[in-house]
N, C-alpha and C positions, 0 to 999 in steps of 0.2 A: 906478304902473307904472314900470318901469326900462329905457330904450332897451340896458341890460347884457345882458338875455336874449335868447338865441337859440337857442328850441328846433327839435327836427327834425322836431316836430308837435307839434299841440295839441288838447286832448281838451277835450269838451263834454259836458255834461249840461244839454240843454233843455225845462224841465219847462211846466206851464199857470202857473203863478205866478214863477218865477226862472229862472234862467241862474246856471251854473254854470263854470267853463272852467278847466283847469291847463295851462299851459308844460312841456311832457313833453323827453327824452331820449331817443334812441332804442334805450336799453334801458327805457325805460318808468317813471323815476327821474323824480318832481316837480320841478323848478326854481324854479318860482310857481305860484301861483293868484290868483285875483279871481272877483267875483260881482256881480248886479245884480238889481232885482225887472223885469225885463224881459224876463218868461216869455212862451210863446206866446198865453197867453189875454189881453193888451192891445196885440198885433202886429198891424197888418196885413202884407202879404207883403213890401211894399215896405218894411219894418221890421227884420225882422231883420237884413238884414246890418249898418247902421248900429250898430244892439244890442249885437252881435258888436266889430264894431270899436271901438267905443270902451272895452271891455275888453281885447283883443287887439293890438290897432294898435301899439301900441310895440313887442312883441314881434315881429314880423313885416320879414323883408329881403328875401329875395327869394322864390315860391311859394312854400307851406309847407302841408303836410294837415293839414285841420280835421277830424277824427272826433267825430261828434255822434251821440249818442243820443236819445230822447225826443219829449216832443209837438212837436216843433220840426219830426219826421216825415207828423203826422199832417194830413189832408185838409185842414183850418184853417191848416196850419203853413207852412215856408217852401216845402217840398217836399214833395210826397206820397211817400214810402215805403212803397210796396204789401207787404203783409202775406205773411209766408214761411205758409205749411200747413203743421200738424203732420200725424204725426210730422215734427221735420225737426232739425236743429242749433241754437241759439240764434240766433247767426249764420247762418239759412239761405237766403238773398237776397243777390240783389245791391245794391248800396249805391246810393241814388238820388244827384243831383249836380245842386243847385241853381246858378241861374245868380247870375252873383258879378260884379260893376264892378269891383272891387278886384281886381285881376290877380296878388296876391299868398295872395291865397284860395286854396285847393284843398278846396273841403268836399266831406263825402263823410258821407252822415245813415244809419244804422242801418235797418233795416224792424222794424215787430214781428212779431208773427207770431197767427196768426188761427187757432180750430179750427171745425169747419164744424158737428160737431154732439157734443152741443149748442155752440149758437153762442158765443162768446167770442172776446175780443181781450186781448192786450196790447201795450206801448208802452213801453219803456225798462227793464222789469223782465227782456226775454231778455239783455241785455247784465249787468245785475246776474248772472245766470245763468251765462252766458259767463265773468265773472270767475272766480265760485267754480269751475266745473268747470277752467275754466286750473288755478289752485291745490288742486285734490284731481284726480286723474287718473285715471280710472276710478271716482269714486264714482256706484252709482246710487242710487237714495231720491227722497223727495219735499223740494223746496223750499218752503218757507212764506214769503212776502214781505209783513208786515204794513203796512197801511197805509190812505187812504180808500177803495181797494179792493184789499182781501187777496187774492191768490191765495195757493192751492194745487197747485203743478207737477210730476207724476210726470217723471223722469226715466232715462231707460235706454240704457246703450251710446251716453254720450256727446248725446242726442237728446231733448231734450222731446216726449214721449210725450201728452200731455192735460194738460189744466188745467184750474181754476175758480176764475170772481172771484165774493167774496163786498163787498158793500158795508157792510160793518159799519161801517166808520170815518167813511162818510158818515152812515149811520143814526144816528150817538152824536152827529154836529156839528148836525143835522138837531132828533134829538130834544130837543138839550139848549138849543138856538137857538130853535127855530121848532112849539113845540106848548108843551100845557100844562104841560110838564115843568120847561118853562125858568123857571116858578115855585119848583121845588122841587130843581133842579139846580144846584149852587155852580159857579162857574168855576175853582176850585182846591182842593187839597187832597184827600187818600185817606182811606183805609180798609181793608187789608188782610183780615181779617176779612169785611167788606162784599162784595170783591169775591169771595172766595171762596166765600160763599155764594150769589151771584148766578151764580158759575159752575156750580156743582154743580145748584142748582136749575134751570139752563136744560138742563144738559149731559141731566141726565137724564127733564126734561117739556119737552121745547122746544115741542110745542104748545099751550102754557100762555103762552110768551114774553109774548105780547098784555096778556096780562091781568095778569101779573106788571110789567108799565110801568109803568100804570096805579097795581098798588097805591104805586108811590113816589109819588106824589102824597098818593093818601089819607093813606099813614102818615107824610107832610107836614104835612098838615091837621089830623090827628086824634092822630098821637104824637110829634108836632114832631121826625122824623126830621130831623137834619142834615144840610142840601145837600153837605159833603163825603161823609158816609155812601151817600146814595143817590147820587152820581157813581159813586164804586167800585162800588155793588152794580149799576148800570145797565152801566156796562163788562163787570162778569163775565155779566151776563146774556146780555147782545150776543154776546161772547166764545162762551160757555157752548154759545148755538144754534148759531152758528156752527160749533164742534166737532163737534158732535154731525150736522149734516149734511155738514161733511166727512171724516168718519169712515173711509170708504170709501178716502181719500185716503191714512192717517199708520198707520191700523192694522199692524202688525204690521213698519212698514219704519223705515230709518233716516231722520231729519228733520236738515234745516237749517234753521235762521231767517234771514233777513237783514231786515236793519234797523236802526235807530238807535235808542239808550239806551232808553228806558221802557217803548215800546209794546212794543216786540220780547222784552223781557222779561217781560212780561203772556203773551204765547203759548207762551213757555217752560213759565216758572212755569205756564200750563193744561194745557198737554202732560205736566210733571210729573206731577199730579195725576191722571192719568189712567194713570200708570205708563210714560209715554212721553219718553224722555230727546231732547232736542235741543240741538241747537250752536246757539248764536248766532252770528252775522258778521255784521263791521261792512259798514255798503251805502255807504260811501264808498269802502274798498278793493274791494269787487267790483266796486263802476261803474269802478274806474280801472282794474280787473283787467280787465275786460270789454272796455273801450276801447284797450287796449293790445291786446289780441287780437285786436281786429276789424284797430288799427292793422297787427300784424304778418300779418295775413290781406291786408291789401291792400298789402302790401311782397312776398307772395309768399314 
């Protein structure tokens, strides 16, 4: 850290495993960053600021806004962040305002936003949100945010409209950790090929899925299939259902991805194959986009 910098706010991304935080401009131009594994899920309340500070602290001369998103929001976290109702803006709440010793703090945490029925929540993906709509202005279509759990965000006139999480991501760390699978599942390495047939075969009998797990074992056992082979073909599999019941979501509209290198490329690459073209975007530029826009939301 450099007692050199003095930004005119500073941006957060506080997730359940790390902390995240950049040194902004007040045109929204990086200065620095730093990071720590001092996510909310090893916090108690009395915890984060400390967290905070000792990333932050150099940076900081006199009051300065802390714009945080993330679980850092949620009920466990530093402050609760009561959930905006869709339809509503990314940003549709007011910013909750934990209490800070440090009198040079000025935080100010994100809400996610909740849909009533069916029931669902997000938490730090409406600001990824926020970013991309900042940077395309008037686009409507659905958002795809790959990850342990995927959503899929219809969006219209500026306003998330509905969404649904899919826990895929948890289900692939789940099956390939903690069942019989994690016999026959490699911790690295692809298959191309693999995954594409596990996509197709789920995309189009997804309630086969079950049984289709299963056989990567057998053909472990009995055709000495390759733990990288059946990783890829359990991915498209996951993938595959996954599609196939969010279908109602991507059909016929334009898609965004957001996320980072691999995965997000996997949903691409599936969307393809279904004759469905989508952008990728990076979820580091949209968290900073996002942040910066709530920033300028609360400058007025």
């Amino acid at each position: 850290m450099t007692g050199q910098i003095t930004p005119a706010w500073i941006a957060v991304d506080w997730g359940t495993s790390n902390l995240r935080v950049w040194a902004m401009s007040a045109t929204g131009t990086v200065l620095a960053q730093a990071g720590s594994d001092k996510g909310m899920g090893g916090l108690d309340r009395a915890g984060f600021e400390p967290a905070l500070l000792a990333l932050v602290g150099d940076w900081l001369g006199g009051p300065t806004p802390v714009i945080a998103c993330g679980m850092v929001g949620s009920r466990q976290g530093w402050v609760e962040a009561r959930y905006a109702a869709t339809p509503c803006p990314p940003h549709g709440s007011d910013f909750a305002r934990p209490e800070t010793v440090d009198p040079r703090l000025d935080v100010h945490v994100i809400p996610g936003i909740k849909q009533m029925q069916p029931a669902d929540v997000m938490r730090g993906e409406e600001t990824q949100i926020a970013g991309f709509l900042a940077q395309n202005k008037g686009w409507d279509g659905v958002i795809c945010l790959p990850g342990t759990h995927t959503k899929w965000v219809h969006i219209s006139a500026g306003e998330i409209v509905s969404f649904q999480t899919f826990m895929t991501g948890e289900l692939f760390a789940t099956l390939t950790d903690h069942t019989v699978l994690r016999h026959s599942i490699a911790a690295e390495g692809w298959d191309d090929a693999a995954f594409d047939s596990g996509l197709s075969d789920a995309f189009s009998r997804p309630e086969k899925l079950a049984g289709r797990l299963f056989s990567l074992r057998a053909e472990g056992l009995l055709h000495d299939l390759p733990g990288h082979v059946a990783r890829a073909r359990l991915s498209g599999l996951l993938i595959g259902a996954e599609l196939a019941s969010a279908k109602p979501y991507w059909l016929g509209q334009q898609i965004a991805v957001i996320g980072a290198g691999g995965l997000a490329k996997l949903y691409v690459k599936a969307l393809s194959q279904q004759g469905v073209p989508a952008t990728q975007v990076n979820a580091e530029s949209a968290t900073l986009a996002g942040l910066t826009a709530a920033y300028r939301q609360l400058k007025g």
